[in-house]
N, C-alpha and C positions, 0 to 999 in steps of 0.2 A: 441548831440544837439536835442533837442525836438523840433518836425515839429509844426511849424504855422498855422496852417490851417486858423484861421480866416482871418489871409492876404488875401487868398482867395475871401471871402467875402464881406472884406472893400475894397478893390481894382475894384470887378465888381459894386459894390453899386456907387462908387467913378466915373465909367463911364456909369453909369445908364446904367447898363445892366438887366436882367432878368435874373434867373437862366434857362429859358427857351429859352431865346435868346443866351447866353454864351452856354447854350449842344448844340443847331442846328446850331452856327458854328463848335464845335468842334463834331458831330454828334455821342453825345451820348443822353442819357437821362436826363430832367431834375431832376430828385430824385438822382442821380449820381455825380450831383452839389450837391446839398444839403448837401450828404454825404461826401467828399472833405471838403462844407467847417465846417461842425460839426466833423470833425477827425473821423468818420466810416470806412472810407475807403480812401486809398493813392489813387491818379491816377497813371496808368501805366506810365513809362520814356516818351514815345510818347505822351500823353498827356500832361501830366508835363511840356514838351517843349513848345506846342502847348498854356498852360495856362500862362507860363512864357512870350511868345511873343505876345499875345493879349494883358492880364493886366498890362506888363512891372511893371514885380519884377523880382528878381533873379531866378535863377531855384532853388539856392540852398535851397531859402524859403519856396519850394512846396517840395522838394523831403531829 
């Protein structure tokens, strides 16, 4: 199954978040979001968890 990633991005858009507001809860960077949600880079499981439970999507959709 091929990852989602713009889920990602329609989902924090969807609660008006910032990609700078969404890493400083999850404290990482914001370029780290970006890249999650253009499919550069996976987030780690602990993350993953962490995006699944703010955004309320599946986990299975991120990971």
């Amino acid at each position: 199954m091929e990852r989602n990633y713009k889920i990602i991005e329609q989902k924090r858009k969807e609660m008006n978040l910032t990609q700078e507001e969404l890493a400083k809860v999850l404290r990482i960077r914001p370029n780290t979001i970006s890249q999650y949600e253009n499919g550069v880079r996976a987030p780690k499981p602990k993350i993953a968890k962490k995006l699944s439970t703010i955004l309320e999507i599946p986990l299975e959709d991120i990971i």
